[in-house]
C-alpha positions as CSV (number, residue, x, y, z in Angstrom):
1,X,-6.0,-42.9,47.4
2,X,-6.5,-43.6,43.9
3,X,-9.8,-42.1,42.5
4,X,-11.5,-46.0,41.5
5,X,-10.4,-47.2,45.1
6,X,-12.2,-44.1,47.0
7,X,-15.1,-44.1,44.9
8,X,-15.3,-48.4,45.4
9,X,-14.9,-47.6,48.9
10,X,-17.7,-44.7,49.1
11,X,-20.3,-46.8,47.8
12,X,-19.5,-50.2,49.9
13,X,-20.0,-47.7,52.9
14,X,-22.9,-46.0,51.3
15,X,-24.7,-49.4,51.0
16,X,-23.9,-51.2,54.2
17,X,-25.0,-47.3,55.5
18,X,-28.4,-48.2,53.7
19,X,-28.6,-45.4,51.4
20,X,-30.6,-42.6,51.2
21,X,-33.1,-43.8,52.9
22,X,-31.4,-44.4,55.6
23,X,-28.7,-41.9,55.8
24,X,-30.1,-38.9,57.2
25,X,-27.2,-36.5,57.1
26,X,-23.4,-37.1,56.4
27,X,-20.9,-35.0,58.0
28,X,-16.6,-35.1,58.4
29,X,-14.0,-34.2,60.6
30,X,-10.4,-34.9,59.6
31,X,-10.4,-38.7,60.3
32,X,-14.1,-39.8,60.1
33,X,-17.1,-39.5,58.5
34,X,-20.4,-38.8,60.6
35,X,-23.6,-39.8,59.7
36,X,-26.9,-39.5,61.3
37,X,-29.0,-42.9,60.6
38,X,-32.7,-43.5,60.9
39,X,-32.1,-46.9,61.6
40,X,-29.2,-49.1,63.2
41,X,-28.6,-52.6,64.5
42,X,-25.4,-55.2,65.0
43,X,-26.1,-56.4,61.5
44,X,-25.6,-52.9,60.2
45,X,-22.2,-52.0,62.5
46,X,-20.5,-55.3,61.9
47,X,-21.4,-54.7,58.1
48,X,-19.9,-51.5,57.8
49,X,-16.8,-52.8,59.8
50,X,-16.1,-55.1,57.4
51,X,-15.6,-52.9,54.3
52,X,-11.8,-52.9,53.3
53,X,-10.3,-49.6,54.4
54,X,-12.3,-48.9,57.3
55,X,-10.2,-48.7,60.3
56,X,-13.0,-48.6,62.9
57,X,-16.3,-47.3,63.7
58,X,-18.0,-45.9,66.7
59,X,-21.6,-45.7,67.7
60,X,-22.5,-41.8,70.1
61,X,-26.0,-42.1,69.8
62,X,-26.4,-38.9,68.1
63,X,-24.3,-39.8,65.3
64,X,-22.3,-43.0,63.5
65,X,-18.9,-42.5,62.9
66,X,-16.5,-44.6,60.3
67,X,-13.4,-44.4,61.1
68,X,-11.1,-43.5,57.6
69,X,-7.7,-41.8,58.5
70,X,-6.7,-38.5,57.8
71,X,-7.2,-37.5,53.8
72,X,-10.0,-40.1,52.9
73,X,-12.7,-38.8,55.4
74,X,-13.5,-35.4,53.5
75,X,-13.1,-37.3,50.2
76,X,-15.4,-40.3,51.1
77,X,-18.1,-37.8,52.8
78,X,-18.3,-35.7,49.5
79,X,-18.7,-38.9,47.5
80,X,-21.5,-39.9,50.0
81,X,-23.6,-37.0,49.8
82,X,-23.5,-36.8,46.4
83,X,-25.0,-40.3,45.9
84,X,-27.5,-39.2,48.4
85,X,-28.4,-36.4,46.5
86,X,-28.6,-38.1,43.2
87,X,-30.5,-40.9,44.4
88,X,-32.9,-38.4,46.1
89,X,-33.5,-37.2,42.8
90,X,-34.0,-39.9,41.1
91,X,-36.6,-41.0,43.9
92,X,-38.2,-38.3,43.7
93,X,-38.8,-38.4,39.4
94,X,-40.6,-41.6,39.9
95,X,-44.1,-41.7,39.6
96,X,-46.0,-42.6,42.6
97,X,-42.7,-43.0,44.7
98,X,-42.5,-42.3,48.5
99,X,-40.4,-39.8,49.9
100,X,-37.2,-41.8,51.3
101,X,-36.6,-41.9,55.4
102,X,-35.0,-38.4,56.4
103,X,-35.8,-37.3,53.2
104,X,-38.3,-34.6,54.7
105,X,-36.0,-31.4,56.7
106,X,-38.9,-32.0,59.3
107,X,-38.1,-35.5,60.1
108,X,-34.4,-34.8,60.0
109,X,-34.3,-31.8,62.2
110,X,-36.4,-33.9,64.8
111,X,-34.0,-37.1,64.9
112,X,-31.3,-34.1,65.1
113,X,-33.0,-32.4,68.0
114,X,-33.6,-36.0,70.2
115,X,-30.1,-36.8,70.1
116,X,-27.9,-33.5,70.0
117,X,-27.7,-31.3,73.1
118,X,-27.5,-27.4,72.3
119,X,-23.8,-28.0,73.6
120,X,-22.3,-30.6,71.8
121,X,-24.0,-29.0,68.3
122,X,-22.5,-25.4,69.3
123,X,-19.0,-27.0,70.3
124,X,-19.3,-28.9,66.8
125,X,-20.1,-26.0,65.0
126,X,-17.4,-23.7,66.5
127,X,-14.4,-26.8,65.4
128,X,-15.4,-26.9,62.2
129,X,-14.7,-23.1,61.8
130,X,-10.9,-24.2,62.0
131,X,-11.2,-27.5,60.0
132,X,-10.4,-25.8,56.7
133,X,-7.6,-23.8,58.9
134,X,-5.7,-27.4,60.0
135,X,-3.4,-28.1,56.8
136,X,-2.0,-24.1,57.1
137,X,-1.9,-24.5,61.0
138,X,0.5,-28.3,60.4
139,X,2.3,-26.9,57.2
140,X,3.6,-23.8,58.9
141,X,3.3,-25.4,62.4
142,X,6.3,-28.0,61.3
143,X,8.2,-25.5,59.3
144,X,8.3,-23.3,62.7
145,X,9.3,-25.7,64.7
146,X,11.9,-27.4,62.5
147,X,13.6,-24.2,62.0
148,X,13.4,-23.7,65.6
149,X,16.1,-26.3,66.4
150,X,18.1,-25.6,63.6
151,X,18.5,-22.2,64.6
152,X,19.2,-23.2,68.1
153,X,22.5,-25.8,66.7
154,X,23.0,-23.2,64.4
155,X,22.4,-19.5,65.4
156,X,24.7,-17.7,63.5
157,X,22.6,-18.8,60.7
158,X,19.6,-16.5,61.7
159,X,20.1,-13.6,59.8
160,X,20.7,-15.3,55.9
161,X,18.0,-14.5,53.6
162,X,16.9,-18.4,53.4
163,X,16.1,-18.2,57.4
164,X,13.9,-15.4,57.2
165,X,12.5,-16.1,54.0
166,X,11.0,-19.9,55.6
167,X,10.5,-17.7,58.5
168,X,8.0,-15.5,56.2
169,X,6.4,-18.8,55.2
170,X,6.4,-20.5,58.9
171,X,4.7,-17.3,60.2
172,X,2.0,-16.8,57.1
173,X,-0.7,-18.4,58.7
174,X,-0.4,-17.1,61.8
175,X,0.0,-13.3,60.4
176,X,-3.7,-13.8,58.6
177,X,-5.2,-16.4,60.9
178,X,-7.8,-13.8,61.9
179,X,-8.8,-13.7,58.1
180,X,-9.2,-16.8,57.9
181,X,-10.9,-17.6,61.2
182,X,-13.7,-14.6,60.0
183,X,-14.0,-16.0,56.4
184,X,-14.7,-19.8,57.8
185,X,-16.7,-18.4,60.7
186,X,-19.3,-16.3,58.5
187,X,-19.9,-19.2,56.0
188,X,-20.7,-21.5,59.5
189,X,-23.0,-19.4,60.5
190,X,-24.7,-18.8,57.4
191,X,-23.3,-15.0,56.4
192,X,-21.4,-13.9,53.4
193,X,-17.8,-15.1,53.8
194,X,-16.1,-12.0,52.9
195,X,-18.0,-9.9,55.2
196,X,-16.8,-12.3,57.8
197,X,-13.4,-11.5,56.4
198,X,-14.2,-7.8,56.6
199,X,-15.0,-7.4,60.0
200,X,-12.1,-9.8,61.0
201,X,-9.9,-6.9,59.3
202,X,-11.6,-4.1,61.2
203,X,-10.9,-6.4,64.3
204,X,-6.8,-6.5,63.1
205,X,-5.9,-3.4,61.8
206,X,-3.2,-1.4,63.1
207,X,-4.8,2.1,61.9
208,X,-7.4,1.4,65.4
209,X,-4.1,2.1,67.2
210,X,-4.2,5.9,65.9
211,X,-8.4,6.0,66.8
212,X,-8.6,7.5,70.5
213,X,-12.3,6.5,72.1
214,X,-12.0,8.2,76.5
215,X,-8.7,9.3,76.2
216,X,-7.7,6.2,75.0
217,X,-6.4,4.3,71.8
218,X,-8.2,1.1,70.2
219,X,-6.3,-1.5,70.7
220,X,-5.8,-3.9,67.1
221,X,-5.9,-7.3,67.1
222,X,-7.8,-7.3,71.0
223,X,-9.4,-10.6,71.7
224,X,-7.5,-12.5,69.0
225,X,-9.7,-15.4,67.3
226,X,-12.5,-15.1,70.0
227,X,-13.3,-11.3,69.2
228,X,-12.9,-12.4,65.4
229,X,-15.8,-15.6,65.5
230,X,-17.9,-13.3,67.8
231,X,-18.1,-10.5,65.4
232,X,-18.1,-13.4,62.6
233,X,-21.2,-14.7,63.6
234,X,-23.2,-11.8,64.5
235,X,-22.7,-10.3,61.4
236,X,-23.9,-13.9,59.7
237,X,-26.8,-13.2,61.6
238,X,-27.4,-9.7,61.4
239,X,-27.1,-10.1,57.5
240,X,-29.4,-12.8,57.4
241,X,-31.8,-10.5,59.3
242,X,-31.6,-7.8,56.5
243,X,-31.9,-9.8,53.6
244,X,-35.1,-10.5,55.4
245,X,-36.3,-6.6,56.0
246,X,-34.8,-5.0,52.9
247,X,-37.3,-4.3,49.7
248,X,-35.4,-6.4,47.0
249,X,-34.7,-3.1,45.1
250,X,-31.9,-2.2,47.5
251,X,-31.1,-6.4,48.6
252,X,-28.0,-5.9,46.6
253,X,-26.3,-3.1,48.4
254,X,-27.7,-2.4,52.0
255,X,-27.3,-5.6,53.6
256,X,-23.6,-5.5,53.3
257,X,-23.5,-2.0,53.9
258,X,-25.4,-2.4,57.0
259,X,-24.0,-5.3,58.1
260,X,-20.4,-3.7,58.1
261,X,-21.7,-0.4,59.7
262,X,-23.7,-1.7,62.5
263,X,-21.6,-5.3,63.4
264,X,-18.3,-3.5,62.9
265,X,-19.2,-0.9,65.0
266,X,-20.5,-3.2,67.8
267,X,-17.7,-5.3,67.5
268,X,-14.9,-2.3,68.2
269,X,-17.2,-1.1,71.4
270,X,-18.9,-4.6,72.9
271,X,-18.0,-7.4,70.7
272,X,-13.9,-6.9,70.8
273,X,-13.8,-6.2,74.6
274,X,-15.6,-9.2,75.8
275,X,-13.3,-11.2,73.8
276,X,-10.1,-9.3,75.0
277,X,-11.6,-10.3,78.4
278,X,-12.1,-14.0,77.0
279,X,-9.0,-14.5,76.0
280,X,-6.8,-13.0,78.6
281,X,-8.6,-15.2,81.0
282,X,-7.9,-18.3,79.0
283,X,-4.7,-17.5,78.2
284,X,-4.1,-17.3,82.3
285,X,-6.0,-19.8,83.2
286,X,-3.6,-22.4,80.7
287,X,-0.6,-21.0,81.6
288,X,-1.0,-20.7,85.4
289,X,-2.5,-24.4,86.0
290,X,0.7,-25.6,84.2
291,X,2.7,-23.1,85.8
292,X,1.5,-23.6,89.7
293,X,-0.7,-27.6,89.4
294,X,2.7,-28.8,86.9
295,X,2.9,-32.1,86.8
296,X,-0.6,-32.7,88.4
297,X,-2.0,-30.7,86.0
298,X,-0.4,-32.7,83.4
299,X,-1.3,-36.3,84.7
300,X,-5.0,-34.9,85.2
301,X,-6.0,-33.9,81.7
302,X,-3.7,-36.1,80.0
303,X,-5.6,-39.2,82.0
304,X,-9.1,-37.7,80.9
305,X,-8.9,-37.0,77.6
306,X,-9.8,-39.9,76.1
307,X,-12.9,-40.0,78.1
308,X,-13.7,-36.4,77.1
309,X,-13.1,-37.6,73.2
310,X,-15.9,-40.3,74.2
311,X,-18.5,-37.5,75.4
312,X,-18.0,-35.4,72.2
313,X,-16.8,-32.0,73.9
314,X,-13.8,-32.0,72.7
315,X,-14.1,-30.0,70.3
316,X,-14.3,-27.2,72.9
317,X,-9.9,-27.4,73.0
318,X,-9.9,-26.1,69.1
319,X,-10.4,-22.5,69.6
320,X,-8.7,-22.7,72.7
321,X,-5.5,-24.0,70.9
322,X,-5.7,-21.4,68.0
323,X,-6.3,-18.8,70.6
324,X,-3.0,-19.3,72.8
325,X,-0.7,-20.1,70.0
326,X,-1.9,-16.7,68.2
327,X,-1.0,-15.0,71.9
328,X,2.4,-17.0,73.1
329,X,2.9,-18.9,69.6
330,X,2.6,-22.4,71.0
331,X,-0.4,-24.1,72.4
332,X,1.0,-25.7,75.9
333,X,-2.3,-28.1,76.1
334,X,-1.6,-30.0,73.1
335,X,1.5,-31.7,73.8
336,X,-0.3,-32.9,77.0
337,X,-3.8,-34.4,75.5
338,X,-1.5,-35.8,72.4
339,X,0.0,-38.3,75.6
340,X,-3.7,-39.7,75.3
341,X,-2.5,-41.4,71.8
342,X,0.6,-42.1,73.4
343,X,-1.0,-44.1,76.0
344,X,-3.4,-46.3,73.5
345,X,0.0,-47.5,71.6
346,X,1.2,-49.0,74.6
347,X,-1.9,-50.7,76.2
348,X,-2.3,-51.7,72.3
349,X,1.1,-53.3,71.9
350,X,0.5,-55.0,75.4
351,X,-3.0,-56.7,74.0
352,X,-0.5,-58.0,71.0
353,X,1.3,-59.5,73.2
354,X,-1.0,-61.3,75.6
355,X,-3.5,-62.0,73.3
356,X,-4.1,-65.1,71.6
357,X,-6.8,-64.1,68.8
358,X,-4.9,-64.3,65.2
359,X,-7.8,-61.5,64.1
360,X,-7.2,-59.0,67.3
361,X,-3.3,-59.5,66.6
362,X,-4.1,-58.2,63.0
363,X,-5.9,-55.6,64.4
364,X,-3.7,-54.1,66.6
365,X,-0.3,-55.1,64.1
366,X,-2.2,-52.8,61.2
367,X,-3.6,-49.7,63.4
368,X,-0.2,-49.6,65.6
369,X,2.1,-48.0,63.1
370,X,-0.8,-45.3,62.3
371,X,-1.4,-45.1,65.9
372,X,2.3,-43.9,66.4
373,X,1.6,-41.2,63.8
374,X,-1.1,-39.8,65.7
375,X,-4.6,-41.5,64.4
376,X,-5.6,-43.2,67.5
377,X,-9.6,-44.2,66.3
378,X,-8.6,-47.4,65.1
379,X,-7.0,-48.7,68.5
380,X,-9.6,-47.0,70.5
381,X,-12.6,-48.2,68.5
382,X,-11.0,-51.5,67.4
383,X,-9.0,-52.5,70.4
384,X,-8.7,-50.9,73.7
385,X,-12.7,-49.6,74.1
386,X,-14.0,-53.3,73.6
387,X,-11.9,-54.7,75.6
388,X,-12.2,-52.4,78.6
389,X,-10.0,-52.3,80.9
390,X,-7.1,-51.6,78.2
391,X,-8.8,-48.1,77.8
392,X,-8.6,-47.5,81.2
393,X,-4.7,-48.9,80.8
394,X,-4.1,-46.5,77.7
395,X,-5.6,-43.2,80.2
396,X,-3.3,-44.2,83.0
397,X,-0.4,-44.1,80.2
398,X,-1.8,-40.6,79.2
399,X,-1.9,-39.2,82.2
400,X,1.7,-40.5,82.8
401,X,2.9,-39.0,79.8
402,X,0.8,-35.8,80.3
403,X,2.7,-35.3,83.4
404,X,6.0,-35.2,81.5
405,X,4.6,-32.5,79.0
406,X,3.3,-30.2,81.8
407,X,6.7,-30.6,83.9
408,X,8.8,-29.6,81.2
409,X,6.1,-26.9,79.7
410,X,6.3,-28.4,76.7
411,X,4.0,-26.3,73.8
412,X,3.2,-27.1,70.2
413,X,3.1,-24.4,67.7
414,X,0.7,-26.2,65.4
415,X,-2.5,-28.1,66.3
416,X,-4.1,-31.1,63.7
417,X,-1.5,-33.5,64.2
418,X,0.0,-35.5,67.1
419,X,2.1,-38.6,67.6
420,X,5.6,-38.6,66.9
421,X,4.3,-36.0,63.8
422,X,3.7,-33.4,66.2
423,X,7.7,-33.7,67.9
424,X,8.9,-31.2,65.1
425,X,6.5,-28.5,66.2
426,X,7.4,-28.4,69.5
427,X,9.6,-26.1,71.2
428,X,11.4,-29.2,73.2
429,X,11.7,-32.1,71.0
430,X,12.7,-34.4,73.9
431,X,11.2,-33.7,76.4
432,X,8.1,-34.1,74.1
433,X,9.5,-37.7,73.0
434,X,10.6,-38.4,76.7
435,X,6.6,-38.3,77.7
436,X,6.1,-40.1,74.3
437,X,8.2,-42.8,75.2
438,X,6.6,-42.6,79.5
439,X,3.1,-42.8,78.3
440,X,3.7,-45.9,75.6
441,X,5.5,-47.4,79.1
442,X,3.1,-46.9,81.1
443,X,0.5,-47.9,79.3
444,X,2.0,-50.6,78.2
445,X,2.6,-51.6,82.0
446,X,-1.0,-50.6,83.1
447,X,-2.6,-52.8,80.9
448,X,-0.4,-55.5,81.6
449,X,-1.2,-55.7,85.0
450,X,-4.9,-54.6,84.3
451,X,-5.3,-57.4,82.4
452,X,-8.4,-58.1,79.8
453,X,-10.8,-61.1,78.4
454,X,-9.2,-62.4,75.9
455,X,-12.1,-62.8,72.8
456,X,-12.6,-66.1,71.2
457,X,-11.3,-66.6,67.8
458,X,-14.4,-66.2,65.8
């Protein structure tokens, strides 16, 4: 996006938003922008709808999400909170002027506390340690996967130095995931990133191999990701705790010093165990409901993920994902919720096709092609959740297409994508397009039959 066209876009959303003084916070994923509102009505929603370049929005109660695509939603949301904060300023430098609604951290952390469960804000904050992760996890994910099938028509080609050299690369974030994880995770939870990086190290390195504790050798790299944002955030909070205690004379020195000596070592002898014990479970729990419940197990979480999106737990599957493609490199989950897309395409093209509203024809002929790439807001928000029963359509085609991914144990060794995207990174291209190809069928079908009420042209 050209720079004049984000910044003309950032400030039509900024002003149908209401501002500052309405705006109370303004947050991202890697498709939407999230802000927290001190007031909303229809007049507001259709407003914001209407701004060229939004694909969608979507009202959770707690939050109101605009709907942007992947690559404008982090740009837009750091254009947006910087006109918040300039015009914040500048309200503030008048004389006699009011403080702006949500200006106030007390007001804002009670409209934050009414609508945010403990849950859903812990779940958020635990994805976004592995937003900044996503563009390493799909750039080496694809060159993995790619090279997986060329090796496979080609093996004899495994040992030339151009194979293992975009081997090197396919593997580099995986090799210092842990790094990164403990970086991102300190600077979540409000610690010095590079001491998150530090104890993320202590977590991974192979010298705790030659360290004997009971007869009995540390084991590196125990617990994976889950040891490393365990010991990530208490440190963050441990540190925070000195700065607190320590005369300022010595505020330089002994908080890190500390925080290395006392989280590292309860991370080696409580913090890394728990998470070896963590892990393992997760990692058998995956594998052996899509070994024994197969298909089942397929068409079940493929049919509910949607409705899981809608709840806002989601986010829970992140760490999850990084977790089991660090242990088995692929992730044998994502191939199975990605049929959730899958099945909005088809009950989407089936709405084309039945409907007779020239503006929900648009719709669906503009948000279909990105839909097949794997951003499935703008159908879901813009087609198949207000009509109704094409989102239950588009979850029958999910769970259809689920079911193929879990017969064939189909796994993804990259997470952040899906869609046809996400074929390259699997280790069965396709049997991954087969349930591709099932859950557009299906969903297609279901909605078919399902029917909807057709909207009056407007």
């Amino acid at each position: 996006m050209a720079d004049e066209e984000q910044a003309r876009l950032a400030r039509e959303i900024y002003e149908r938003l209401g501002g500052a003084e309405n705006i109370l916070r303004a947050e991202n994923c890697m498709t939407r922008l999230r802000v927290g509102l001190a007031k909303k009505d229809e007049e507001l929603v259709a407003a914001v709808k209407a701004v060229k370049g939004v694909l969608g929005v979507h009202d959770s109660g707690d939050e109101f999400q605009v709907v942007l695509g992947p690559g404008r939603a982090q740009a837009i949301a750091d254009e947006v909170r910087a006109m918040m904060e300039a015009d914040r300023k500048t309200a503030k430098k008048k004389p006699g002027a009011k403080a702006a609604i949500g200006d106030g951290e007390k007001l804002q952390a009670a409209i934050r506390a009414k609508n945010a469960t403990p849950v859903k804000l812990l779940l958020r904050r635990i994805a976004s340690i592995f937003l900044p992760l996503i563009p390493g996890f799909i750039a080496c994910g694809l060159i993995t996967g790619v090279l997986g099938v060329y090796l496979k028509l080609a093996p004899e080609m495994a040992n030339t130095p151009t194979v293992k050299l975009l081997s090197v690369f396919g593997n580099a974030v995986f090799w210092g995931m842990n790094l990164f994880v403990g970086w991102s995770a300190a600077q979540v939870f409000g610690g010095s990133p590079v001491l998150g990086g530090v104890l993320a190290a202590i977590v991974s390195h192979p010298a705790l191999a030659n360290v004997m504790f009971s007869d009995a050798p540390l084991v590196p790299g125990r617990g994976g990701v889950i040891s490393v944002v365990l010991a990530a955030a208490f440190g963050a909070w441990l540190e925070k705790k000195l700065h607190r205690i320590v005369p300022k004379l010595f505020e330089l020195f002994l908080p890190p010093l500390f925080t290395v000596l006392i989280a590292g070592t309860a991370t080696i002898f409580i913090l890394q165990p728990v998470g070896g014990v963590l892990s393992d479970w997760i990692g058998r729990t995956a594998t052996a409901a899509i070994a024994s419940g197969g298909a089942f197990t397929g068409f079940v979480l493929g049919g509910l993920w949607l409705p899981i999106v809608m709840l806002g737990v989601h986010q829970a599957m992140t760490p999850i994902h990084v977790d089991l493609i660090a242990r088995y490199g692929v992730t044998i989950l994502l191939p199975i919720l990605a049929m959730a897309g899958a099945g909005q395409v088809g009950a989407s093209l089936a709405v084309y096709l039945k409907t007779k509203n020239r503006r929900l024809k648009t719709i669906v002929a503009s948000a279909l092609p990105i839909g097949m790439m794997g951003v499935g807001e703008p159908l879901i928000y813009g087609v198949t959740l207000p009509l109704g029963k094409p989102f239950v359509g588009a979850c029958i085609g999910g769970a259809a297409g689920g079911a193929v991914q879990a017969h064939f144990a189909v796994g993804a060794a990259t997470l952040g994508i899906s869609g046809l995207p996400l074929a390259g990174a699997t280790n069965n291209i396709l049997a991954y397009l087969l349930g591709v190809a099932v859950a557009y069928a299906v969903g297609f079908a279901a909605t078919w039959i399902l029917g909807f009420d057709d909207p009056e042209e407007e």
